[in-house]
N, C-alpha and C positions, 0 to 999 in steps of 0.2 A: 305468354307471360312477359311482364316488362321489364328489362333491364335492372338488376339490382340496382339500388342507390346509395352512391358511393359516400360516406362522411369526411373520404381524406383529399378532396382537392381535383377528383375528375369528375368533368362535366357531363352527364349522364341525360341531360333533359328529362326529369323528373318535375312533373305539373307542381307546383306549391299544393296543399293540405286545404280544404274546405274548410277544417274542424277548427277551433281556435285553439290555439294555448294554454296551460296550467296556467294562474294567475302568479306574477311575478314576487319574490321575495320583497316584504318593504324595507328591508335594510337598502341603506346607500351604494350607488352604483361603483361608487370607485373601489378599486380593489385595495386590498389591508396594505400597513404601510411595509410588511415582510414580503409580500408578493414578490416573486421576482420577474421581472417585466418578461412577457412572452414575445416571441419573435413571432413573427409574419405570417410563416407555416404554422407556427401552433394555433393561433390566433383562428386562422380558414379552419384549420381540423374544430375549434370548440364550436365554429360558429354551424359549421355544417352537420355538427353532432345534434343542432339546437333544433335545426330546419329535419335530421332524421327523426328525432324525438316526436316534432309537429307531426310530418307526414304520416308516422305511425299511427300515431293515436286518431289521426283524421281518417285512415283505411278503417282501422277497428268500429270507428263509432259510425259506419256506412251500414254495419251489417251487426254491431252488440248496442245496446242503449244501456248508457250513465252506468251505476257502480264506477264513477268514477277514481274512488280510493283502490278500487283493485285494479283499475287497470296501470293507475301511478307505480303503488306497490310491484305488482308483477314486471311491470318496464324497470325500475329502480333493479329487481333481486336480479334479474336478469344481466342486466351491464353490469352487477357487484362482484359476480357468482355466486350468490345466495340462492334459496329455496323459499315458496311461500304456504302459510297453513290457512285454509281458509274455512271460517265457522260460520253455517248459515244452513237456512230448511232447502229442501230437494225441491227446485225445479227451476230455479234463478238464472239455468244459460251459463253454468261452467264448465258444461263441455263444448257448447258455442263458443266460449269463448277463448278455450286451447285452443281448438280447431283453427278458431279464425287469425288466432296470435301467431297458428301456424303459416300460416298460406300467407299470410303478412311480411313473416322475417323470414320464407324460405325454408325454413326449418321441419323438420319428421313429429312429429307428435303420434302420441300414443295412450291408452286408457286401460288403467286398471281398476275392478270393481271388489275391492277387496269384501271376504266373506269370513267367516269365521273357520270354513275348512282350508282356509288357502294357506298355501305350503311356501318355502321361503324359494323351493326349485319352482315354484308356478311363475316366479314373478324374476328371476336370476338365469333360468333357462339351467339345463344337465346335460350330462355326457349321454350319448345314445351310440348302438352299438349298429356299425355299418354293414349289412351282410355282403356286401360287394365287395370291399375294404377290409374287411374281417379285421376292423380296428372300431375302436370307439370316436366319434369325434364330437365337438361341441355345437350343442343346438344353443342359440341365443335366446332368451327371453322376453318379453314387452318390455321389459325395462330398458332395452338397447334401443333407445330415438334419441331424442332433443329436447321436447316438452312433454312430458308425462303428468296424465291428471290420474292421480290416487285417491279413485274415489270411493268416499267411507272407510279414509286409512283406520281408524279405531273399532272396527269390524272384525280386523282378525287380531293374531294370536301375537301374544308378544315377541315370538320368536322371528313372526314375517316384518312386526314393524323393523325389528333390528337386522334383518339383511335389507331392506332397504333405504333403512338412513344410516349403514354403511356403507352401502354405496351413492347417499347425497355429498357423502366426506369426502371419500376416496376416489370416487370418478372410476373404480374399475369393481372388478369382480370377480372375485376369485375363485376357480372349480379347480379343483384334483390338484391344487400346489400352481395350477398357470395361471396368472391376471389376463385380463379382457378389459379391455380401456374400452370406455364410454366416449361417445363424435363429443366434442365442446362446441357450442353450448350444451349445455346440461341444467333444465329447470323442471323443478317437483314444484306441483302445486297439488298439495293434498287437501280433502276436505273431511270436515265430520259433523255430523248432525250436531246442534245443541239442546233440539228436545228429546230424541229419545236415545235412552239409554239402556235397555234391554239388548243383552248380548251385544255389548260395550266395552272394550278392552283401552280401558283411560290411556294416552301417553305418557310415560312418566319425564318429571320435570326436568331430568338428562338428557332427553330424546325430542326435547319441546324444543331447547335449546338449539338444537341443530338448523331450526328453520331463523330464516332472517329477520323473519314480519311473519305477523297472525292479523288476517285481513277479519272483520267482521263484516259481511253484506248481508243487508236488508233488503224488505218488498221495495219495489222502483216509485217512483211517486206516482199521482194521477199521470201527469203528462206523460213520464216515460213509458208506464205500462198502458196507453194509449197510444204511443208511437210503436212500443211492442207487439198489440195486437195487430195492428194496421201490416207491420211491415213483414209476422213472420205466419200469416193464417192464410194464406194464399195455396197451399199445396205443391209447397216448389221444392226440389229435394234440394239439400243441403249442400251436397256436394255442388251441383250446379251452379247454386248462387255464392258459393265460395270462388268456382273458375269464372264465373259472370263479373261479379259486381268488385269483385278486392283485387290490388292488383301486389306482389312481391315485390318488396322495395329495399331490399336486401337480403345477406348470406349469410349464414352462418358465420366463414372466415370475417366478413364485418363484424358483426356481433364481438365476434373475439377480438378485434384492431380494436373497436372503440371502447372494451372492458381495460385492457391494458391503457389507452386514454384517459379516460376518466379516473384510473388507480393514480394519474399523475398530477391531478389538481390540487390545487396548494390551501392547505389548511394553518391558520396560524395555531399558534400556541399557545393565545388565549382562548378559541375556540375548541381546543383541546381542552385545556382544563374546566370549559363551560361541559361540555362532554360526559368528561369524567367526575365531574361534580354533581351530573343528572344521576349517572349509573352509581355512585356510592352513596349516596341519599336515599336510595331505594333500599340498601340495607341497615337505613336506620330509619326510615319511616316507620312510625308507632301502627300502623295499621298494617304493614305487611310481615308479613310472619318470615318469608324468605326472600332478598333483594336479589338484581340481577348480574348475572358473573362477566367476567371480563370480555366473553364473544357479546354481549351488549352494545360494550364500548365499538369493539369495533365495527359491530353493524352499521351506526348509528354512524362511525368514520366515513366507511365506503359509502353507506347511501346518502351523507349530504353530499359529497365528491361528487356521485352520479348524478344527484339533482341538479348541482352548481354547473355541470357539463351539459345536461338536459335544458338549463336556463341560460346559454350561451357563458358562462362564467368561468375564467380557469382557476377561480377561487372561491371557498365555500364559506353564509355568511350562518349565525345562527337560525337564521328563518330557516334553510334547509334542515337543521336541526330539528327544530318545534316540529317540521312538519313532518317527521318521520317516526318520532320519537312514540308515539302509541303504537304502531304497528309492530316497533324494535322491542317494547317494551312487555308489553298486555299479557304475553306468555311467559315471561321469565322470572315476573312474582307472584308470590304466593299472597291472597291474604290471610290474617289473621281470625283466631275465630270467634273473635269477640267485633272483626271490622264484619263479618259473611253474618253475625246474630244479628246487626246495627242496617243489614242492607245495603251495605257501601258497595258501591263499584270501581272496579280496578280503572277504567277508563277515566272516571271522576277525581279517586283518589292520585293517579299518575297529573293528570293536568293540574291540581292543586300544588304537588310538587314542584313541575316544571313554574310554576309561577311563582313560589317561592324563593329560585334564583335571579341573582341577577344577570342581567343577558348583560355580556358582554359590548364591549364599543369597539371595532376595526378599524 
């Protein structure tokens, strides 16, 4: 395994990234006129934040192809500490693509296949009674890793989604009155069908809440699912070409150095009220029947932060805005049901919004 790679200033010799880069904000390079100028150190930590972001996303696409927007999304919730919900049909490679997110950042990952008999102790872990011991003591559950794929969360019963996005909140888990603290990082990517709904247990719009982004992926195009077949019908087990081909380019403890990083890039306060002017317009859009609550606002905070950190930036321009803003958003309104008689799309009707403001000037 190689060397974690470091974001804060040691030189690790770490190969630069094959893969290219997100395409850059087109807002102007200089920073707002509030910024307050970064010194030297901070300056290396954003730029090295910028080259970890590269190198990542360069391991991942060696061995996932495009779904581009989820791999963004999930790097973003991940350095926010957010969660992601992802909606799409069965066989797209999202467990390929924990797995590989794992062996990438170092990290534990784990997979739950929720059912409709599944109980909130299947996924939390119970007390078990030690005959040696002649005590009880605590067995842990899947839910204790790092990246957990929860898969077909709206499969079981309401009771199981809500011990587990109690513990998306809380980071621990409580049995018999004692907490169990969760390693940080800590990322839930749940998914759920959008065609079938037979023995279907809906999210409700409190619990929708609690993820950061709701990722939509689609079939890959010709060419991806052409590099798809080519690169994964060969008969090689998974595990092998995860130790073969990817190599860990950081730790966990990274992970969490550069979340605390990116919480500190400077947002002005016209880009705040661009912000907040997106999220309270959603509750007065004639087509939505419910707008979205104030953890909107600050999704939409942290993840420009982490993109403007991702884009070598220690200040966030509205492009990181725009570009976040369906993922922050698509879950958190309701429409209306005269806009659901009309065919409107939440995606459509959200970008008609965002265009109706004016973007501010830095």
């Amino acid at each position: 395994m190689n060397d974690p790679f470091d974001p804060f200033g040691r030189d690790p010799a770490q190969p630069e990234p094959s893969a290219s880069t997100p395409p850059a904000a087109s807002a102007e390079s200089a920073a707002p006129s509030g910024a307050t100028p970064r010194s030297a150190s901070a300056a290396a930590a954003i730029s090295r934040t910028k080259q970890l972001f590269d190198c990542i996303t360069g391991e991942i696409a060696k061995l996932y192809v495009g779904q581009d927007e989820l791999v963004l999304s999930t790097l973003v919730a991940l350095f926010a500490g957010g969660h992601v919900l992802i909606e799409s049909v069965p066989g797209l490679g999202k467990t390929l693509f924990v797995r590989t997110l794992g062996k990438v950042l170092g990290c534990k990952f784990g997979r739950i296949q929720f059912t409709a008999d599944l109980m909130p102790s299947d996924i939390t872990g119970s007390p078990i009674f030690d005959m040696k011991t002649q005590e009880f003591r605590f067995r842990p559950g899947p839910v204790f890793t790092q990246f957990l794929l929860a898969d077909e969360i709206n499969r079981s019963p309401a009771k199981t989604h809500a011990a587990l996005l109690e513990i998306m909140q809380e980071y621990r888990v409580t049995i018999e009155r004692t907490s169990h603290k969760l390693e940080r990082p800590f990322l839930v990517l749940a998914t759920q069908n959008p065609i079938e709904s037979e023995g279907t247990y809906n999210l409700p719009e409190a619990q929708l809440d609690r993820f950061m982004f709701k990722v939509k992926i689609g079939y890959p195009s010709v060419e991806e699912e052409a590099k798809i077949l080519k690169m994964h019908s060969r008969q090689i087990e998974l595990d092998a070409r995860l130790e073969a081909d990817l190599a860990t380019v950081t730790s966990p403890e990274e992970i969490v150095e550069v979340t605390r990083l990116c919480g500190d890039i400077h947002i002005d306060d016209r880009l705040v009220d661009y912000i907040n002017s997106i999220v309270r317009l959603t509750r007065e859009w004639p087509q939505f029947h419910m707008g979205a609550s104030p953890r909107a606002g600050l999704a939409l905070m942290q993840g420009a932060r982490t993109l403007a950190a991702f884009s070598g930036r220690d200040y966030a321009v509205p492009d990181d805005v725009v570009e976040i803003a369906l993922p922050a958003l698509r879950h958190r309104v309701v429409l209306s049901a005269e806009a659901e008689v009309e065919g409107h799309d939440t995606d459509e009707l959200l970008s008609a919004l965002i265009r109706s403001l004016e973007v501010p000037r830095l």
